[in-house]
C-alpha positions as CSV (number, residue, x, y, z in Angstrom):
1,X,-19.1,-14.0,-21.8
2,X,-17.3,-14.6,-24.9
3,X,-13.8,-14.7,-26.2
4,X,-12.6,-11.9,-28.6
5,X,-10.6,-12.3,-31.0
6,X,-7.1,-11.3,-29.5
7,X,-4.4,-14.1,-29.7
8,X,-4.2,-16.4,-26.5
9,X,-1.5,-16.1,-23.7
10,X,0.8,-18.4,-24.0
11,X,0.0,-21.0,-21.4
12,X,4.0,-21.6,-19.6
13,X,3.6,-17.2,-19.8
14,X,0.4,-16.8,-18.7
15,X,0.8,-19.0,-15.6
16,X,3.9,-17.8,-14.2
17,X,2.9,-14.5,-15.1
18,X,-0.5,-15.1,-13.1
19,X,1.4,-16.1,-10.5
20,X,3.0,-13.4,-9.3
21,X,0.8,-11.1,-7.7
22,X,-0.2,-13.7,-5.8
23,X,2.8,-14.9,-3.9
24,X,4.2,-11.7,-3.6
25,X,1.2,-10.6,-1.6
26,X,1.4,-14.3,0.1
27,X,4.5,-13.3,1.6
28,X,2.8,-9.9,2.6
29,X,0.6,-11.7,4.7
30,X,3.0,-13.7,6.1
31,X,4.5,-11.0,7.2
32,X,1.5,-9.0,8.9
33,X,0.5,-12.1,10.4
34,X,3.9,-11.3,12.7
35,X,1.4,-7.9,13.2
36,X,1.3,-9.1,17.2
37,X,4.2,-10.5,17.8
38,X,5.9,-6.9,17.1
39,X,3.5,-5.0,19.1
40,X,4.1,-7.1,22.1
41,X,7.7,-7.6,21.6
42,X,8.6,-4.8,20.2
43,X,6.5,-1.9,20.8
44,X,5.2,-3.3,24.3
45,X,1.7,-3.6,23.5
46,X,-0.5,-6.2,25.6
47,X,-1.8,-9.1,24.0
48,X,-5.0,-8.2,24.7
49,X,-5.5,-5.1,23.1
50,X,-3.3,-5.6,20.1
51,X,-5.8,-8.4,19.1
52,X,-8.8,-6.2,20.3
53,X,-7.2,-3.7,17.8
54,X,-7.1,-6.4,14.9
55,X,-10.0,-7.4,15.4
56,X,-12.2,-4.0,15.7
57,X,-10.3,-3.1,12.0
58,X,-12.5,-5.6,10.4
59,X,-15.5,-3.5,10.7
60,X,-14.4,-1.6,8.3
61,X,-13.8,-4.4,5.7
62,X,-17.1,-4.8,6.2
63,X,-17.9,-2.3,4.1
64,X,-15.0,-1.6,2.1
65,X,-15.2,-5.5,0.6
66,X,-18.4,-4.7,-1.0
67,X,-18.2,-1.2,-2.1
68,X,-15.2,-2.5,-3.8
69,X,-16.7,-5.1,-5.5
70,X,-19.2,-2.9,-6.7
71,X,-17.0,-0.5,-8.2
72,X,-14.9,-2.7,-10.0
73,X,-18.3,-4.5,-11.6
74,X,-18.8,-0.8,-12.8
75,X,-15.4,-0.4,-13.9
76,X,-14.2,0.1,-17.9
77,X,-11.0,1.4,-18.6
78,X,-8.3,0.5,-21.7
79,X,-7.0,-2.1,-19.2
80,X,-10.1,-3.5,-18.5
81,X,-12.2,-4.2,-15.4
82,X,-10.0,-5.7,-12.8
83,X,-6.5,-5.5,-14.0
84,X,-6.3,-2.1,-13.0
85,X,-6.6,-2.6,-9.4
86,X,-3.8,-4.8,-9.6
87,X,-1.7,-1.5,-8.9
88,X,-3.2,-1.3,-5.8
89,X,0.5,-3.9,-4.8
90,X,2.7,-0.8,-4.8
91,X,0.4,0.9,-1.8
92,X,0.2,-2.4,-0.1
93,X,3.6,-2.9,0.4
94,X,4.7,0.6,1.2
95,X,2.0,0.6,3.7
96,X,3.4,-2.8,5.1
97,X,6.9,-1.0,5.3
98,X,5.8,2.1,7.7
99,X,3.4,-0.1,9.3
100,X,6.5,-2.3,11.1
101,X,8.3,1.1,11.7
102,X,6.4,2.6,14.2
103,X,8.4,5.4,16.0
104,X,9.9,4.6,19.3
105,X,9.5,7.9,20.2
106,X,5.8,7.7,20.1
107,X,3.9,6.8,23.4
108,X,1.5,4.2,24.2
109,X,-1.7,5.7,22.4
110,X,0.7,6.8,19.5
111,X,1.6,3.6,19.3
112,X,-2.2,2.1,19.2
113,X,-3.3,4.8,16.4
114,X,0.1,4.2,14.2
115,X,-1.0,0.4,14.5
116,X,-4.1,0.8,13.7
117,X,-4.7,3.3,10.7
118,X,-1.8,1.5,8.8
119,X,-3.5,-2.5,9.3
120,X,-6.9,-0.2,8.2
121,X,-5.5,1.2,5.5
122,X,-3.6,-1.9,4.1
123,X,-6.4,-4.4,4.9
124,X,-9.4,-3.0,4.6
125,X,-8.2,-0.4,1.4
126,X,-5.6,-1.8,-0.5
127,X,-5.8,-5.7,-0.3
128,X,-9.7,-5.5,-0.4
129,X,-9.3,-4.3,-3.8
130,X,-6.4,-6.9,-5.2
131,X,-8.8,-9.5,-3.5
132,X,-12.3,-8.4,-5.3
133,X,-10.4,-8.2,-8.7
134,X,-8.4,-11.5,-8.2
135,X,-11.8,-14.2,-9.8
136,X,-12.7,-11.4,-12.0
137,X,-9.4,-11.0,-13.8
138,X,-9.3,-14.8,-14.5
139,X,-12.6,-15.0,-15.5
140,X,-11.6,-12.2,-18.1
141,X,-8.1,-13.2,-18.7
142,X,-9.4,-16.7,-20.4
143,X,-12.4,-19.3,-21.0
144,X,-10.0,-21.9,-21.4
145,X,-10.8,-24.2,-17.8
146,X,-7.8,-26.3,-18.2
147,X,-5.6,-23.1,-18.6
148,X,-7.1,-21.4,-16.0
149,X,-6.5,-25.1,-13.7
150,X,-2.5,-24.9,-14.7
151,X,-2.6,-21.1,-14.0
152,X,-3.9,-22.0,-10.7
153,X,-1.0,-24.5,-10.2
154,X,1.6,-22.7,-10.7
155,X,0.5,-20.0,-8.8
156,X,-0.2,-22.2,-5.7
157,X,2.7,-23.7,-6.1
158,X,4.1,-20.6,-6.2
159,X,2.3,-18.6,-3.7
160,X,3.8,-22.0,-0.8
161,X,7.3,-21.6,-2.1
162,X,8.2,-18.4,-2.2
163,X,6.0,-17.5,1.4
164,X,7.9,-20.8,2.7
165,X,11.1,-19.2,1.6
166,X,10.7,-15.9,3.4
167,X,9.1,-18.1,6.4
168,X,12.5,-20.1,6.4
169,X,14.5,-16.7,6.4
170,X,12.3,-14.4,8.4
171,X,13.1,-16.0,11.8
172,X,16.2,-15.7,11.2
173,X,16.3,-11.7,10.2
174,X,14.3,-11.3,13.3
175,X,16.6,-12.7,15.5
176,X,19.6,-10.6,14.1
177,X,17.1,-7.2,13.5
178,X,14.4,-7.4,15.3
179,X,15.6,-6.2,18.8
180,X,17.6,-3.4,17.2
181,X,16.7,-0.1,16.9
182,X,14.8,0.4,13.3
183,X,15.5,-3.8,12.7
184,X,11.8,-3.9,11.6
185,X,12.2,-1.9,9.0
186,X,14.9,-3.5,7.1
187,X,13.3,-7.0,7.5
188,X,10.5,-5.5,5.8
189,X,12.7,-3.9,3.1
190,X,14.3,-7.1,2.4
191,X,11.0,-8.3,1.3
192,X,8.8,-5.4,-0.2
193,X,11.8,-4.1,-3.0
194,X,12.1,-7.1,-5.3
195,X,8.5,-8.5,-4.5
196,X,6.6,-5.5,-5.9
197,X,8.7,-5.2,-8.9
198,X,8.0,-9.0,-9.2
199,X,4.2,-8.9,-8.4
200,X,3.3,-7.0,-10.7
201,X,4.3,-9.2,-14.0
202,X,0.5,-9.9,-14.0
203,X,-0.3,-6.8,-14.4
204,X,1.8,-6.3,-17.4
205,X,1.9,-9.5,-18.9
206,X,-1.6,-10.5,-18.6
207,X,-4.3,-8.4,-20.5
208,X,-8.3,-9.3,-20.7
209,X,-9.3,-11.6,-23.4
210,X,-12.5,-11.8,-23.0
211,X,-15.6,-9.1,-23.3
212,X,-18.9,-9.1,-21.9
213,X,-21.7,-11.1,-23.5
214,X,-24.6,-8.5,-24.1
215,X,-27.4,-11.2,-24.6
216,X,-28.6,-13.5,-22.7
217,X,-27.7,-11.8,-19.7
218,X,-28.5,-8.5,-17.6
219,X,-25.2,-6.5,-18.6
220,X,-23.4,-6.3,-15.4
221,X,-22.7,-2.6,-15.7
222,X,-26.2,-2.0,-15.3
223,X,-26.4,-4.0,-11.9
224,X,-27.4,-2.3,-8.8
225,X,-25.7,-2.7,-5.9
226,X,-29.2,-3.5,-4.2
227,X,-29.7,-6.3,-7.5
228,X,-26.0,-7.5,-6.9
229,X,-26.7,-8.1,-3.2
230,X,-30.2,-9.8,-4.3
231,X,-28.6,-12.3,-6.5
232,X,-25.3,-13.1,-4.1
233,X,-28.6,-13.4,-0.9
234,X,-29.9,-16.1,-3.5
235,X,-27.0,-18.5,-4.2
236,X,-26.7,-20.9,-1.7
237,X,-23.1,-22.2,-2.7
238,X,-21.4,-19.0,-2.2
239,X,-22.2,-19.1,0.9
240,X,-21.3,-22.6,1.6
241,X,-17.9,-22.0,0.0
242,X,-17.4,-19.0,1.4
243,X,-18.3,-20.3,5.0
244,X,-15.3,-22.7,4.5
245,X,-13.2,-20.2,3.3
246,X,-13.7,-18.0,6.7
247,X,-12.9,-20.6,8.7
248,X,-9.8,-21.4,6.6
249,X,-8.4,-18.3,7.1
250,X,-8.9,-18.3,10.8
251,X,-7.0,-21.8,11.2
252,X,-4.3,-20.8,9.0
253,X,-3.8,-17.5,10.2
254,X,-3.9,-18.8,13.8
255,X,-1.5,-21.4,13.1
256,X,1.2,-18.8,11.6
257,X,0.2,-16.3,14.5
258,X,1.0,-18.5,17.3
259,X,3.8,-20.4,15.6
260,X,6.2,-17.9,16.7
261,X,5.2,-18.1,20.1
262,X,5.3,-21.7,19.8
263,X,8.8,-22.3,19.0
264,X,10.0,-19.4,21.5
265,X,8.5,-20.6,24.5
266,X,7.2,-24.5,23.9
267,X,10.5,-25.5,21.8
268,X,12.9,-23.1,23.3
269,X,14.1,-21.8,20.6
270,X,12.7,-19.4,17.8
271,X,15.2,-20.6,15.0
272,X,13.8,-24.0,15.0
273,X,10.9,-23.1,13.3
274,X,12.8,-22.5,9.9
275,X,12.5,-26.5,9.8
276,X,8.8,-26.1,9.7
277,X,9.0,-23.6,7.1
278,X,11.2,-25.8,4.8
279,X,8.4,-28.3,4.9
280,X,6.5,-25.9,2.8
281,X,9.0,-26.7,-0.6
282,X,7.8,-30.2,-0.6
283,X,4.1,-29.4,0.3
284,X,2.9,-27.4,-3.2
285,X,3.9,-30.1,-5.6
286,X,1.0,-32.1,-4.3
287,X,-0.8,-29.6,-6.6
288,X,0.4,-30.8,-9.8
289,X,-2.5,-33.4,-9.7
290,X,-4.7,-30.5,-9.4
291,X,-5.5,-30.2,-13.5
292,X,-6.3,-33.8,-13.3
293,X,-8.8,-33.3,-10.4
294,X,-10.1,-30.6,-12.5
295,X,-10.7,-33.0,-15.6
296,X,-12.0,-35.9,-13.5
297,X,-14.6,-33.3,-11.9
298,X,-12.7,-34.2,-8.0
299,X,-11.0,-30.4,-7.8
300,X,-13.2,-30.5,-4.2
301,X,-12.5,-34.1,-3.3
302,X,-8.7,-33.2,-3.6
303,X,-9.7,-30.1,-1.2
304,X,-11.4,-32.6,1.1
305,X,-8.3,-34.8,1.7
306,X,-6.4,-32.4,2.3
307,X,-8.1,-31.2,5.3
308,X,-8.4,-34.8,6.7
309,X,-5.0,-35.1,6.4
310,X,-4.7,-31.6,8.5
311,X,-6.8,-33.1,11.3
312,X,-4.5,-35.9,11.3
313,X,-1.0,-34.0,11.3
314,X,-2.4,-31.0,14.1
315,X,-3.7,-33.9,16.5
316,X,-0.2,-35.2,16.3
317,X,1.3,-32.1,16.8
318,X,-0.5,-31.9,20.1
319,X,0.7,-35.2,21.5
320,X,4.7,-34.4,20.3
321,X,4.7,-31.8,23.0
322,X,8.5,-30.2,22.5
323,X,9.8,-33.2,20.6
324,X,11.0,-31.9,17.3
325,X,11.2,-34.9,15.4
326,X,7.0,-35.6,16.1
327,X,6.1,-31.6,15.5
328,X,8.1,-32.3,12.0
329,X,5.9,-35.4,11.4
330,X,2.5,-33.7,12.4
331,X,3.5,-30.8,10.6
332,X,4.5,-32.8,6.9
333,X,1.0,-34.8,7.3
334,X,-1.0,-31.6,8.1
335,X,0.5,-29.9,5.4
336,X,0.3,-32.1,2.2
337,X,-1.7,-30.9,0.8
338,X,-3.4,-29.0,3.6
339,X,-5.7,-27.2,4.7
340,X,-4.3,-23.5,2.8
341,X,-5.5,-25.5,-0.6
342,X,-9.0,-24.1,-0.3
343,X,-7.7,-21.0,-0.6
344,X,-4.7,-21.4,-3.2
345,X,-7.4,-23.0,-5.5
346,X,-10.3,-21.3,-4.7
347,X,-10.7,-18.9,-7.4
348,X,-11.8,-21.9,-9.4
349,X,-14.7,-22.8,-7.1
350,X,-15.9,-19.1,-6.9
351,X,-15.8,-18.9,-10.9
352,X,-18.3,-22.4,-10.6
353,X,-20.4,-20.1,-8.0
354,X,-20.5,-16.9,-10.5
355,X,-21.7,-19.6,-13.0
356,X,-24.6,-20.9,-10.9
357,X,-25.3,-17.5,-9.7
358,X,-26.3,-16.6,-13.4
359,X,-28.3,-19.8,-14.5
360,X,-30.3,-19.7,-11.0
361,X,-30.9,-15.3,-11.3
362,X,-30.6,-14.5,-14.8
363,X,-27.8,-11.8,-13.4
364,X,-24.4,-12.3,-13.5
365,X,-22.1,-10.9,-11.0
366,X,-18.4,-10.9,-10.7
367,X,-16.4,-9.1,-8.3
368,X,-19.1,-8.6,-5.8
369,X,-19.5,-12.1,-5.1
370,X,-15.7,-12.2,-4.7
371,X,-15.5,-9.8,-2.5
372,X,-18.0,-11.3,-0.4
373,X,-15.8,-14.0,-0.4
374,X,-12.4,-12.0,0.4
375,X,-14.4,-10.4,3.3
376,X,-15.0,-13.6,5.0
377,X,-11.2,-14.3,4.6
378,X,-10.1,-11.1,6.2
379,X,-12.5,-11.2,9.0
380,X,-11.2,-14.6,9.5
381,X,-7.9,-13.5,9.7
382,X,-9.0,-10.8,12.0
383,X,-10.4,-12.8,14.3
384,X,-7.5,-15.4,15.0
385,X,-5.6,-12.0,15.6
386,X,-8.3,-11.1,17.8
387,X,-9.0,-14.7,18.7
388,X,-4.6,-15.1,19.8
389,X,-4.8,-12.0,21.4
390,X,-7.4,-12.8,23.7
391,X,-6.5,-16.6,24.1
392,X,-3.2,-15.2,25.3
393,X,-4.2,-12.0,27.9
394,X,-6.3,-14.9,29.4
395,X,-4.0,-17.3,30.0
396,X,-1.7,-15.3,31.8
397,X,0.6,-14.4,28.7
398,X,3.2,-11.4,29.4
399,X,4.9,-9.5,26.5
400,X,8.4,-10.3,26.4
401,X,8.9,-12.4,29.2
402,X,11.5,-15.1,29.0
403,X,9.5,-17.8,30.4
404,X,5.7,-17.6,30.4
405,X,3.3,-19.4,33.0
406,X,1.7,-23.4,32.4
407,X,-2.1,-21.5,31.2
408,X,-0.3,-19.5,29.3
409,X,1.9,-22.0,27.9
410,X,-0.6,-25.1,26.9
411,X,-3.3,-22.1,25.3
412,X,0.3,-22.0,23.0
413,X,0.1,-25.5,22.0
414,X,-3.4,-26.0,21.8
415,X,-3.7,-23.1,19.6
416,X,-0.8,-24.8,17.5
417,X,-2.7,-28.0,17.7
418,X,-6.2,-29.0,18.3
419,X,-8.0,-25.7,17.6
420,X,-7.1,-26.1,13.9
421,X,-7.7,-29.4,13.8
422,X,-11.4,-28.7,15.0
423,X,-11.2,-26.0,12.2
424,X,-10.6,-28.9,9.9
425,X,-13.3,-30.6,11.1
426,X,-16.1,-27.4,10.4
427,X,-14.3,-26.5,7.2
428,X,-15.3,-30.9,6.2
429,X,-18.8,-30.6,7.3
430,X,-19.5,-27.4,5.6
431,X,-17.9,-28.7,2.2
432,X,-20.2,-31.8,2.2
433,X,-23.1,-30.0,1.2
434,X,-20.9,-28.4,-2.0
435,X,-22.4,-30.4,-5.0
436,X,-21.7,-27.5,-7.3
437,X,-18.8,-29.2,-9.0
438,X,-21.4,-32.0,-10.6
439,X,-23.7,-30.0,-11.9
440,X,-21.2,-27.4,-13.5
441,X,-21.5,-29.1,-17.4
442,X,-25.3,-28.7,-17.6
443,X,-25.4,-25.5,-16.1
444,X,-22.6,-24.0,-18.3
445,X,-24.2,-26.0,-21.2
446,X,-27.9,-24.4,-20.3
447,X,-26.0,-21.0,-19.9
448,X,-24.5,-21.5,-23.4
449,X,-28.1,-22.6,-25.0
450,X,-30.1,-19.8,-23.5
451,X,-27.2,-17.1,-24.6
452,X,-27.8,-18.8,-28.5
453,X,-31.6,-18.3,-28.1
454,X,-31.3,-15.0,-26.6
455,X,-28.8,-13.8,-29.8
456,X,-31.2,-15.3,-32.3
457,X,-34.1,-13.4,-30.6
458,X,-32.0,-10.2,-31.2
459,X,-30.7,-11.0,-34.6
């Protein structure tokens, strides 16, 4: 690809600007990862089938994620390729709003199809979409690495606080709404007005920069989908990365599902885990070294210590039992800079795989490869739903009892505890064999040289 000749964003603009999308849909997910909490507590679904439910939906991401991908590779509008789909925040949060009001009129089977169309609809439709077009846009956006690493920053940074804000409120809007009739519904209000008005500065502060480069390369509008899936099926750091990236999503995801459960009936006492949730405003500065990790060529190293750290932080978790002060000091050392950083800086390791993808095939392919990537996260958070759900129905687990039985109860804390730091463990194993970030000057130097021949040849 190559720049045009448009001025450049402004780089403070550009990052806070990039930002935005991505930690209003941050808090989003926060939110829907409460999904099976309300349908127990609230609607008086069983564990069991709520995460059965959850986990049945990601079928259907299946083949959303790459149809997606493929359309928005064979996208050209005014706006560009991807920035278009960022629009796709306005459905995703209305969606979100019905979802968590679920009539109480409705009966049990009511109840299961409500649930289910609406998770459908926002995972598998709406989010699909903002996820494939996410690597492409900053691809397109700008060449410029070391803009692209601050963009990145500030949106990680970002995309903690803000969730960590709403995290540190949420329990609290639950406990004064959430029992009353229609309390869902304003808690979700609270959050979806301002953050879609605010998410979608990047869509209107941020244009594409940069065009496709006809020579040298097989124009991607001319890809397949069969050619696409040829050249993803050939680059084996994709799916290295994105191995990681599905099991980060089901350690995080699990971690924020049974937190709630965790503080209710291992603490006592639901409104304790704001304190967790405050740990998350001192957690995303650790990313400001993240430009310099970039320049030094030790972006996954920085990714690496995070998650040993994570290990770490969760073991000690398990061992503090219900003594606040240890589950504060497990939860500060599994959180800086943790194990979410895979994710919050991904995009950066995906644009390395797109590059590799290209030198290796000869075909360069964008938002397919992302989404194949974005599918791996939503399954992953599909199946600790599914995984929680299950975990708990075994165990003995009963919706909206006060007390819950000792299975039932130590299933809580190890799925607070040690499962994600055995998650840590996969995610470190997998990521050893991710050498891409070495080899990323020749092969963008030998992608460069064979673009130059391939121009000359045409000229």
């Amino acid at each position: 690809m190559k720049p045009q000749t448009k001025t450049k964003p402004k780089n403070r603009m550009y990052a806070f600007a990039w930002s935005t999308r991505g930690f209003s849909l941050g808090v989003n997910s926060l939110l829907l990862m409460q999904a099976t909490f309300y349908a127990t507590q609230s609607l008086g679904l069983s564990a069991g089938l709520v995460g059965t439910l959850f986990l049945v939906s990601k079928i259907f991401d299946g083949v959303t994620d790459l149809i997606a991908g493929y359309i928005i590779d064979k996208t050209q509008t005014k706006w560009g390729k991807a920035r278009p789909y960022e629009l796709f925040l306005i459905p995703t949060w209305i969606l979100t709003v019905i979802f968590f009001s679920t009539p109480a009129s409705m009966g049990t089977t009511g109840k299961i199809i409500w649930v289910f169309v609406l998770y459908v609809l926002i995972q598998a439709v709406c989010v699909t979409f903002l996820s494939a077009s996410e690597t492409t846009f900053l691809a397109r956006s700008t060449t410029d690495d070391e803009l692209r690493a601050k963009a990145l920053t500030v949106a990680g940074i970002l995309a903690m606080l803000v969730p960590t804000i709403a995290s540190i409120i949420l329990p609290q809007l639950i406990a004064k709404w959430g029992s009353q009739p229609g309390g869902w519904t304003k808690i979700m209000l609270v959050y979806a007005v301002p953050l879609t008005i605010v998410g979608l500065f990047r869509f209107f502060f941020i244009k594409e920069e940069v065009e496709d480069e006809t020579a040298g390369v097989q124009k991607k509008d001319d890809i397949t989908l069969k050619e696409g899936l040829k050249a993803i099926a050939k680059n084996k750091y994709l799916f290295l990365f994105v191995g990681a990236t599905f099991i980060c999503a089901v350690n995080n995801n699990l971690i924020s599902g049974v937190g709630t459960y965790f503080f209710q009936y291992v603490m006592g006492d639901i409104g304790k885990m704001s304190l967790i949730g405050m740990l998350g405003l001192l957690t995303p500065f650790t990313l400001l070294i993240f430009p310099m990790t970039v320049r030094k060529g030790y972006a996954m190293n920085f990714v690496k210590l995070g998650l040993i750290l994570a290990v770490v932080g969760n073991i000690l978790k398990y061992f503090a039992g219900s003594n606040m002060t240890l589950v504060l000091i497990g939860s500060i050392i599994a959180a800086v800079p943790g194990s979410s950083m895979l994710q919050m800086i991904g995009s950066l390791f995906m644009i390395q795989c797109m590059d590799y993808g290209e030198w290796k095939t000869g075909v360069r392919v964008e938002a397919m490869m992302n989404s194949v990537n974005g599918f791996a996260s939503k399954v992953g958070a599909g199946i600790a739903s599914g995984f929680l759900g299950v975990l708990m129905g075994a165990t003995g687990f009963v919706s909206g009892a006060p007390t819950q039985s000792a299975g039932a109860t130590t299933a809580i804390q190890m799925g607070y505890s040690v499962i994600p730091a055995i998650f840590c463990v996969l995610m470190l194993v997998i990521l050893h064999f991710y050498d891409l970030e070495k080899k990323q000057g020749e092969i963008r130097a030998d992608l460069a040289k064979r673009a130059e021949v391939a121009q000359k040849a045409a000229e």
